[in-house]
ZAMI-824283 format. One record per residue: x, y, z of N, C-alpha, C in turn. Coordinates in steps of 0.05 Angstrom, whole numbers, padded with zeros to 5 digits, always signed. Example, Ala and Ser with C-alpha at 12.3 -4.5 7.8 and 13.67 -1.06 7.14 Angstrom:
<recs>
+00264-00114+00156+00246-00090+00156+00264-00066+00156+00257-00045+00142+00273-00021+00143+00258+00001+00157
</recs>
This chain:
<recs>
+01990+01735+01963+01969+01723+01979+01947+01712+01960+01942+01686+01964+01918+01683+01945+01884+01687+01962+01881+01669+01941+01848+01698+01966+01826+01682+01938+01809+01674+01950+01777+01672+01938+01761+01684+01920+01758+01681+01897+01751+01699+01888+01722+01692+01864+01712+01707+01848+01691+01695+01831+01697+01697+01803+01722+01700+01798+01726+01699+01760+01732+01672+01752+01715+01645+01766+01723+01632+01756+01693+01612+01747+01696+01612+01712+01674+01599+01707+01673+01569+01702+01687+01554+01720+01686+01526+01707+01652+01506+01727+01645+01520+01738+01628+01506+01750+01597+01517+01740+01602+01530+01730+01571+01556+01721+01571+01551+01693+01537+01555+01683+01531+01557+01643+01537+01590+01640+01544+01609+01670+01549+01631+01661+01561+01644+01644+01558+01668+01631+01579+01672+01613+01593+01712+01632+01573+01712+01651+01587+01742+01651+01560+01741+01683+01585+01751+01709+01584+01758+01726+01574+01786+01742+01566+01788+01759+01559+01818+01783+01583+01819+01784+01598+01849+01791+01616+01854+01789+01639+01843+01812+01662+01844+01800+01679+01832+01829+01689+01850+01840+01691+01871+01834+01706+01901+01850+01704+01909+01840+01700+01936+01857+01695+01969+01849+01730+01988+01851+01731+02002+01831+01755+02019+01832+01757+02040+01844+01769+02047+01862+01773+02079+01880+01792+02096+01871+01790+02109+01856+01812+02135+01859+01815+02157+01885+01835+02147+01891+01834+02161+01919+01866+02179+01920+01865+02207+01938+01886+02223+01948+01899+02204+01961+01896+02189+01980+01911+02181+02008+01901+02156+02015+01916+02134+02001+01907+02114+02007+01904+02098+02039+01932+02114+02055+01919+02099+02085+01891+02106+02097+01884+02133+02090+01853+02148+02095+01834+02122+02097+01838+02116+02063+01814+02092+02056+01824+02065+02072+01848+02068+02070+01852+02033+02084+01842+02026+02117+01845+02056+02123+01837+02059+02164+01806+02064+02160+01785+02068+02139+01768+02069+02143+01750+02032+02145+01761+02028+02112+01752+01999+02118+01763+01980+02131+01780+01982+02145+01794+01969+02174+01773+01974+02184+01774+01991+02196+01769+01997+02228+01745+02001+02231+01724+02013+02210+01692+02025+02210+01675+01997+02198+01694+01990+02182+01678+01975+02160+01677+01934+02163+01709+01934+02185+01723+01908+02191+01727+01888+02169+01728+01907+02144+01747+01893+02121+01783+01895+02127+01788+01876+02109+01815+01878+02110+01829+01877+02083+01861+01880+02085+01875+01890+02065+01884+01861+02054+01886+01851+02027+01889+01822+02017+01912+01821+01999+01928+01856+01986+01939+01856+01978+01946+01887+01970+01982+01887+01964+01983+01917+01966+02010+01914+01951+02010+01930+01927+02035+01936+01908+02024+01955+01881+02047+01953+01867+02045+01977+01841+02034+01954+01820+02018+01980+01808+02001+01968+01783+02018+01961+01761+02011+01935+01745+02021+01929+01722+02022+01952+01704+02052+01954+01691+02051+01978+01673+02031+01980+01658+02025+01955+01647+02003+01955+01618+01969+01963+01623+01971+01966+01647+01939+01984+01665+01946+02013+01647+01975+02032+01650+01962+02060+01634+01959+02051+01605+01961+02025+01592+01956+02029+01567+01934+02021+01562+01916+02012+01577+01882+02008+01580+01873+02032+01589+01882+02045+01608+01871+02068+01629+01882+02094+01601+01899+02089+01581+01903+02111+01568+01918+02143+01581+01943+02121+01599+01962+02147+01612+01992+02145+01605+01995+02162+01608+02024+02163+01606+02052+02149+01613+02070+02139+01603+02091+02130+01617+02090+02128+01648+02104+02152+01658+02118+02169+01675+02092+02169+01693+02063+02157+01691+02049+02162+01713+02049+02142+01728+02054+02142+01759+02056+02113+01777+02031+02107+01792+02024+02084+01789+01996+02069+01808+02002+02048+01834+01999+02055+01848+01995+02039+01877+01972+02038+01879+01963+02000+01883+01942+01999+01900+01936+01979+01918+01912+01978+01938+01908+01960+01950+01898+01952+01949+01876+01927+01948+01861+01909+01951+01843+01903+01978+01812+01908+01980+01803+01912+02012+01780+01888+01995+01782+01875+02021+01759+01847+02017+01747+01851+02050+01721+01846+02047+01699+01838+02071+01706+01806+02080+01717+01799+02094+01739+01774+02097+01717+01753+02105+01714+01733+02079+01700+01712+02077+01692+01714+02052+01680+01737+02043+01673+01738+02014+01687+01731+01987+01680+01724+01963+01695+01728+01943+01687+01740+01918+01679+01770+01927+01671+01788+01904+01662+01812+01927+01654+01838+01903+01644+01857+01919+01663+01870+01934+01687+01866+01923+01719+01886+01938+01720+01904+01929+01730+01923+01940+01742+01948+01934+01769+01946+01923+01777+01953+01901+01819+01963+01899+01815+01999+01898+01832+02003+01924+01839+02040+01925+01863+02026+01904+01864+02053+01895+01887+02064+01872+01895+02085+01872+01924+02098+01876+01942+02121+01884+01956+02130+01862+01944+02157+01848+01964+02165+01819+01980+02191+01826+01997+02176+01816+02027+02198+01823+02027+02210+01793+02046+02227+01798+02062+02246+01769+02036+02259+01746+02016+02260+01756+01996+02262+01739+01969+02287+01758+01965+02304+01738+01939+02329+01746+01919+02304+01748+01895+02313+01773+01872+02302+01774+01855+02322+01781+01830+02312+01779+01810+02327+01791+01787+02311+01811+01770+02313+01816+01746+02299+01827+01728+02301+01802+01720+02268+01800+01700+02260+01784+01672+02274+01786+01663+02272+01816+01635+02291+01820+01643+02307+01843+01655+02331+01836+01664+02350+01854+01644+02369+01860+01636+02365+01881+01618+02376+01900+01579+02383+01885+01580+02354+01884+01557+02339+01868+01541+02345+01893+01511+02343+01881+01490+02330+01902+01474+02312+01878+01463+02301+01897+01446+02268+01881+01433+02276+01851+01424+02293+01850+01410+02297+01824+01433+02306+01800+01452+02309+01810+01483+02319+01787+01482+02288+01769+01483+02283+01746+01483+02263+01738+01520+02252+01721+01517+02232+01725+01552+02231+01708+01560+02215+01721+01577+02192+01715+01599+02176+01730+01586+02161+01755+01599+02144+01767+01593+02128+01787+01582+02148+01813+01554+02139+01819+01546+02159+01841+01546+02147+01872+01548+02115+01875+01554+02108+01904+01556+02078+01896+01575+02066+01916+01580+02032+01920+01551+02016+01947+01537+02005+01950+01517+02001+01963+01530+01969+01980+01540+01985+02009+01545+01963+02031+01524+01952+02053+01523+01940+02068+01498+01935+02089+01508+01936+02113+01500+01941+02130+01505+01942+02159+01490+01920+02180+01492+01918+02205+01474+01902+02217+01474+01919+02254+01482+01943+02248+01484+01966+02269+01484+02000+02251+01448+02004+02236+01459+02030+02232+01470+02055+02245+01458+02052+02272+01460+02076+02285+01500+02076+02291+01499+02043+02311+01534+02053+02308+01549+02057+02293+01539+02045+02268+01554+02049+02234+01552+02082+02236+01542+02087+02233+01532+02120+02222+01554+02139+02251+01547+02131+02271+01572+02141+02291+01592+02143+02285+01604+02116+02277+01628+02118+02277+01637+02128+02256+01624+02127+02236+01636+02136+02204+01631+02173+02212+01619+02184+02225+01620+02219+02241+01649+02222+02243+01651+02198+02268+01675+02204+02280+01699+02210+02265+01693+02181+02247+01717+02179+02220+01719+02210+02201+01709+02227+02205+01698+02261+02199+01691+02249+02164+01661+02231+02162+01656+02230+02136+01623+02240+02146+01608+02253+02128+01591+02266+02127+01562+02250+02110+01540+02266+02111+01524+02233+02097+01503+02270+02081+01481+02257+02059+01473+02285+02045+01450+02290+02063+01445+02262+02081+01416+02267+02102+01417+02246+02123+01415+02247+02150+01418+02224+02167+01399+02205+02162+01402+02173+02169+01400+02153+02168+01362+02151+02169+01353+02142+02141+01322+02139+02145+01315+02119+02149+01298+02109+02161+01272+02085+02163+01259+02087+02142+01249+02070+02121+01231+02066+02096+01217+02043+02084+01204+02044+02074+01199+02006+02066+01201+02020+02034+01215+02011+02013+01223+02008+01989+01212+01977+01976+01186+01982+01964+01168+01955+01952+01163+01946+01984+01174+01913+01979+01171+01900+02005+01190+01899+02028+01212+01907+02023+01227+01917+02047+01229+01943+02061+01234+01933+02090+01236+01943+02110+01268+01958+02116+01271+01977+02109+01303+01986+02111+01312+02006+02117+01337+02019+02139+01348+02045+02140+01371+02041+02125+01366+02071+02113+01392+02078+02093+01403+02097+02092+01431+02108+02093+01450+02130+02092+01461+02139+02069+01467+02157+02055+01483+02163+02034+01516+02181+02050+01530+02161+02051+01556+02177+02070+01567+02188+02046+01582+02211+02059+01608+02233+02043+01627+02227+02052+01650+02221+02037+01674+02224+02041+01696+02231+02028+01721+02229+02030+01739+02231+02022+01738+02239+01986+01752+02253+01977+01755+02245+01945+01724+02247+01927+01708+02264+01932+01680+02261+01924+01664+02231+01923+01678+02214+01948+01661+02185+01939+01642+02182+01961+01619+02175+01944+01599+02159+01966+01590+02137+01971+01579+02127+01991+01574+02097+01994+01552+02097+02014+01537+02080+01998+01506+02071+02018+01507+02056+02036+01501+02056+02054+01503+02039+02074+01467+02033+02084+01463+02003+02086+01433+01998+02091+01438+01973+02110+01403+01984+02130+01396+01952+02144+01374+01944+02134+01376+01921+02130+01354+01909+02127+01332+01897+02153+01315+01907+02164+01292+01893+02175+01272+01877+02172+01265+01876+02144+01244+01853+02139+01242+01853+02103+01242+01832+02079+01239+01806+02098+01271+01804+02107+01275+01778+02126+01292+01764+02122+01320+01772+02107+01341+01783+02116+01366+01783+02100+01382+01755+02091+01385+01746+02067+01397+01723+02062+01417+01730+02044+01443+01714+02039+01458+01716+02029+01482+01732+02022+01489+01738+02058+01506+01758+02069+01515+01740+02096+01520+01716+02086+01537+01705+02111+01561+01712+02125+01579+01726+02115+01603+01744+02126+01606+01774+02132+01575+01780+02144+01571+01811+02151+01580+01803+02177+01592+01827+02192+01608+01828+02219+01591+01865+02220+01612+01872+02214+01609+01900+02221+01592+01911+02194+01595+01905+02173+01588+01911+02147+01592+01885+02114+01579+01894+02102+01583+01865+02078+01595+01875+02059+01604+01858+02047+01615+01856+02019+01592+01887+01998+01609+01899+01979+01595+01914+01958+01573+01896+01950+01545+01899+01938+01531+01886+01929+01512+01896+01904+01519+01925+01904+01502+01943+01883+01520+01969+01874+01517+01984+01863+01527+02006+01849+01512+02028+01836+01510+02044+01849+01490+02073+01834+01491+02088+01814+01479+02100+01798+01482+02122+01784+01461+02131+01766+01473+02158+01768+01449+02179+01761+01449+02183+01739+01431+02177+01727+01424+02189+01687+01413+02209+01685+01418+02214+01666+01389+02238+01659+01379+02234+01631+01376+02203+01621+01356+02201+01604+01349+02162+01611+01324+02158+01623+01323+02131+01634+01326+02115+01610+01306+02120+01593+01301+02101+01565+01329+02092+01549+01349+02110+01545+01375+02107+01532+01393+02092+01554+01380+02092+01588+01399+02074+01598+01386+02052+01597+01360+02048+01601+01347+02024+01599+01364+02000+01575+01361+02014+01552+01370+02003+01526+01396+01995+01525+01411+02006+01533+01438+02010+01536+01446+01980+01552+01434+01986+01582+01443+01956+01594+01424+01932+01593+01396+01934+01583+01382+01910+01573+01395+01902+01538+01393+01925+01522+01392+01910+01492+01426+01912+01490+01447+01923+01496+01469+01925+01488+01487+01916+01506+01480+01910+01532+01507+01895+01556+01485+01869+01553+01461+01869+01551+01446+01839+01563+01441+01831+01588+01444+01849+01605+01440+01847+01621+01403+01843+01636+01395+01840+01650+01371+01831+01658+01359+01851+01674+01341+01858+01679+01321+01865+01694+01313+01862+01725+01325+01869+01746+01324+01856+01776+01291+01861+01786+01291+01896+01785+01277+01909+01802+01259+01935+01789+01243+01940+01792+01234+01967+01778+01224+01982+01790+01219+02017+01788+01193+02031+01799+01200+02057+01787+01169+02064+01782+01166+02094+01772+01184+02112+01789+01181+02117+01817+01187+02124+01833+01174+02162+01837+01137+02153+01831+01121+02169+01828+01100+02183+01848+01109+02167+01878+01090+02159+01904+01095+02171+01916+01125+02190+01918+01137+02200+01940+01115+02226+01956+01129+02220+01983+01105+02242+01995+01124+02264+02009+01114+02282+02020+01140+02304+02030+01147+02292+02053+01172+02307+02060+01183+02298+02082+01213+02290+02080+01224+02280+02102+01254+02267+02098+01259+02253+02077+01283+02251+02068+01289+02227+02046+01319+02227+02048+01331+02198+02037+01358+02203+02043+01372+02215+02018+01356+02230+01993+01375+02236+01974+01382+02263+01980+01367+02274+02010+01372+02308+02014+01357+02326+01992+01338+02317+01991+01325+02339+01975+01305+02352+01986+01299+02378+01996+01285+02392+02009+01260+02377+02018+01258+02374+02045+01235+02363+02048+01203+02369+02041+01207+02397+02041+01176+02409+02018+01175+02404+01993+01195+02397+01979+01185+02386+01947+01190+02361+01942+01202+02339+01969+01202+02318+01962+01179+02305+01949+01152+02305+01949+01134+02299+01938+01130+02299+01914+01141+02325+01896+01135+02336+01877+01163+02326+01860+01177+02312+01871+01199+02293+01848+01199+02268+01846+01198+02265+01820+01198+02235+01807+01231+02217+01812+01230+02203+01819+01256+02193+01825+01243+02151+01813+01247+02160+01790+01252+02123+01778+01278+02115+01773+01272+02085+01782+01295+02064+01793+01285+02052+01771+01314+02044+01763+01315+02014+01754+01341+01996+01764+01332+01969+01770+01360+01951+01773+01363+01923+01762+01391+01926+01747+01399+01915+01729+01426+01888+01738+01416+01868+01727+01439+01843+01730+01452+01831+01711+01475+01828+01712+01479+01811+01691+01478+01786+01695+01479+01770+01720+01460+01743+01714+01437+01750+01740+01402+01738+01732+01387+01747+01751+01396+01737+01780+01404+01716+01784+01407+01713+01800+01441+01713+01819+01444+01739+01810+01481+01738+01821+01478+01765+01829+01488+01774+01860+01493+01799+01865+01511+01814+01845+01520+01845+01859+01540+01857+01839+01523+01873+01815+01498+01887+01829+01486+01895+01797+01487+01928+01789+01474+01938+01786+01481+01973+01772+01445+01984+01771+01446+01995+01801+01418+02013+01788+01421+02044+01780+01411+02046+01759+01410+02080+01751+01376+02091+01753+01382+02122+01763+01351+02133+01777+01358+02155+01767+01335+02165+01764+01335+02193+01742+01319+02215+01771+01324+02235+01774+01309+02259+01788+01303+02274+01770+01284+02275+01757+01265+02284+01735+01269+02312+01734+01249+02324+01757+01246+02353+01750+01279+02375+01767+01298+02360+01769+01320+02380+01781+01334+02373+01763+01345+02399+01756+01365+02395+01734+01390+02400+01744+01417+02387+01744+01438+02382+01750+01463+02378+01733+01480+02386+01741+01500+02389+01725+01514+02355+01721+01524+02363+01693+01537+02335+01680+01575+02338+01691+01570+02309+01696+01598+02298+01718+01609+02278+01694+01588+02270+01667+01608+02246+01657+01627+02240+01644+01643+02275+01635+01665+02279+01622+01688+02268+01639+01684+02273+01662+01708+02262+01685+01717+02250+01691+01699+02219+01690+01695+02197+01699+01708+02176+01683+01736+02186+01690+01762+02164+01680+01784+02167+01697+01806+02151+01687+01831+02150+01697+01834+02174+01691+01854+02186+01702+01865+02193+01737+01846+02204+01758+01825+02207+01748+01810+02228+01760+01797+02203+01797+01791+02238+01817+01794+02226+01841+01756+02202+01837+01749+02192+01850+01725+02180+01853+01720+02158+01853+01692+02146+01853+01695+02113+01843+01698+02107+01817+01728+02104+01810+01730+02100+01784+01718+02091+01757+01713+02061+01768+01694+02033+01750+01692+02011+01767+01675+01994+01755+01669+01971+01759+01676+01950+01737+01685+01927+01760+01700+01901+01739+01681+01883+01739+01675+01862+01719+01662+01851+01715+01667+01819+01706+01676+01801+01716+01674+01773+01710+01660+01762+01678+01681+01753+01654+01664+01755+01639+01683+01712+01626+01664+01701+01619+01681+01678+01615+01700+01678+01586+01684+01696+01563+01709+01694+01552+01703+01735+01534+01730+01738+01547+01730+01774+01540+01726+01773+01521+01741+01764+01497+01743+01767+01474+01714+01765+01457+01701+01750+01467+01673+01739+01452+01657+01761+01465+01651+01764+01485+01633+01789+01493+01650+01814+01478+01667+01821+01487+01666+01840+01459+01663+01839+01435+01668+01831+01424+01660+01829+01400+01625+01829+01388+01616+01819+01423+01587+01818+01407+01580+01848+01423+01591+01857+01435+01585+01887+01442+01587+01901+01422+01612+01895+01404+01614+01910+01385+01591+01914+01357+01585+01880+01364+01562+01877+01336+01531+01893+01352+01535+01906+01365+01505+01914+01378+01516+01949+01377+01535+01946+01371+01534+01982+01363+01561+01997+01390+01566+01975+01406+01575+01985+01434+01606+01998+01419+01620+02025+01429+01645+02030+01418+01666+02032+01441+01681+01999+01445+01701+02000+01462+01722+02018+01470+01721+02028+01496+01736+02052+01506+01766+02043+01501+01767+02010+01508+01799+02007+01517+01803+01977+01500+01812+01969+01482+01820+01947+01465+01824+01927+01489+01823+01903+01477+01834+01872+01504+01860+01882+01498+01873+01881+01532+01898+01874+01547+01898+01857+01558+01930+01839+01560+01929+01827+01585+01947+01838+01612+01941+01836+01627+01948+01842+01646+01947+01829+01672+01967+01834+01678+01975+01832+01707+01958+01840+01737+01931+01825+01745+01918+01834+01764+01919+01826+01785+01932+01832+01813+01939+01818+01834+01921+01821+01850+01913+01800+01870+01914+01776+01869+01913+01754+01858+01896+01766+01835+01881+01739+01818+01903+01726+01802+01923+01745+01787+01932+01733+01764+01933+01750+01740+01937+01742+01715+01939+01757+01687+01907+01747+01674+01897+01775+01671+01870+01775+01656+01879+01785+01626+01850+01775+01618+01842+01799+01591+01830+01821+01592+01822+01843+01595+01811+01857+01602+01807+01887+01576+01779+01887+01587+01776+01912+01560+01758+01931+01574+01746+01958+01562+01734+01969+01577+01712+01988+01554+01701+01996+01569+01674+02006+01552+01667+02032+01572+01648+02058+01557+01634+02073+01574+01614+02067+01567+01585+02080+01588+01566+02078+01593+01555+02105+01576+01529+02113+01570+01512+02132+01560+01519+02147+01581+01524+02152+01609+01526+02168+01641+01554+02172+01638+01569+02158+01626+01603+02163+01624+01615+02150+01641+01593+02121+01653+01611+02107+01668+01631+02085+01663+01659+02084+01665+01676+02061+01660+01670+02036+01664+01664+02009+01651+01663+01992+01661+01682+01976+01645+01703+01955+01659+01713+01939+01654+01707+01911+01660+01720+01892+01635+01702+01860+01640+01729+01840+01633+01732+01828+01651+01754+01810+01648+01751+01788+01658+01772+01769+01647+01775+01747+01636+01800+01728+01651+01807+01712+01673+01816+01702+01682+01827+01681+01669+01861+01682+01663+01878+01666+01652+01886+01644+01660+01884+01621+01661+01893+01600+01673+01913+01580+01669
</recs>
């Protein structure tokens, strides 16, 4: 099936994209496929076994087998999910039985809604769990309720409405939109700051101390008597300013939490990584490399369906998160 997509730079001075999909390591892939069907009114765009040459980037074994699918918000062309199913191979959960302040590995995919209350229903029903029900907040100048849902495989996913200003640039929300952000928890801001401004290049979206808080509810579940008394700074990061697909990391200062970012690879269950649109792989690495960055996974090419045969390489984060950046063959 071919299908729409954003790895392609012939019309842009871009050199490197918001991500085009997020990776799921998942137990049971129909689980995930009946959720974003049916809860989410994404659909399936594609479904077969992974190119062999994925364990020799992913660093697995022969004898280990990958199935996956491909889930798109149908109109979009970025911001998909691929679940991925590993056979013949021990796993574990990436952030096994984490709460928000655990720092390590990918900590949530950030979707939107345009019905939280029925969203939040039906994802009950779906028996996925959230770390605190659905808040009302204004964050800077917006107006927004937000969920942190539990599910399956230690993964979570934000789900938000927007009320004011104005939501733009979500023309194909039905039930829910396309991925548009990606979370994670550090536990040193300054080394991530550095990390994705001076060594990915990436840009600057959004900022805040996150020094105001007052007691009471919040959606990261943290006791409502000391919510006050924790620092929770944001930062959010683009790699072009103006292109969805970006990576904010927030530090919870005074709770100390256990480290998740040894985990946070192939085979292991969770949100694996994020892929990244890059115009030419080869050249971005290399200047990753001249900035000190030490590539996790050499350029491959490979076989990525729908799209086609990429280049593709991969890197970790200071948090231990995977990110891969590839390169569309034509």
């Amino acid at each position: 099936m071919q299908i729409e997509h954003n790895l392609d730079f012939t019309n842009t001075e871009r050199n490197i994209k918001g991500f085009q999909e997020a990776v799921f390591s998942v137990s049971n892939l129909h689980t995930y496929v009946e959720f974003f069907t049916s809860i989410c009114g994404w659909k399936q765009v594609h479904r077969g076994r992974c190119d062999n040459n994925m364990k020799q980037l992913w660093h697995l074994d022969d004898q280990v087998e990958i199935e996956e699918v491909l889930m798109q918000n149908a109109g979009d062309n970025e911001g998909f999910i691929r679940l991925v199913s590993f056979k013949n191979v021990d796993q574990v959960q990436i952030r096994s039985a984490a709460q928000t302040w655990d720092w390590g590995g990918i900590f949530d995919v950030n979707i939107r809604t345009n019905d939280m209350d029925a969203f939040y229903r039906a994802t009950q029903n779906a028996g996925w769990s959230a770390y605190a029900d659905p808040l009302r907040y204004t964050f800077g100048k917006y107006d927004v309720s937000e969920v942190l849902l539990r599910g399956p495989d230690g993964i979570t996913i934000a789900a938000m409405e927007r009320f004011s200003p104005p939501l733009v640039g979500f023309p194909h929300m039905k039930k829910t939109s396309r991925l548009f952000n990606s979370s994670i928890v550090t536990n040193n801001m300054a080394e991530s700051y550095d990390f994705y401004i001076h060594k990915l290049g990436f840009q600057m979206f959004f900022q805040t101390a996150g020094d105001a808080r007052k007691a009471g509810k919040n959606v990261l579940g943290i006791p409502p008597n000391i919510n006050k008394d924790i620092t929770v700074p944001v930062d959010i990061v683009r790699p072009d300013i103006d292109n969805f697909g970006s990576i904010e990391y927030l530090e919870l200062k005074e709770l100390e939490g256990k480290d998740c970012s040894s985990l946070a690879k192939p085979p292991n269950l969770g949100i694996l990584m994020l892929r990244f649109p890059v115009r030419d792989a080869e050249k971005y690495a290399n200047q990753l490399m001249e900035r000190d960055v030490t590539l996790n996974s050499e350029l491959h090419t490979v076989e990525l369906l729908p799209y086609g045969k990429v280049k593709i390489f991969s890197i970790r984060t200071p948090e231990g998160v995977w990110l891969e950046f590839m390169e569309l063959i034509k």
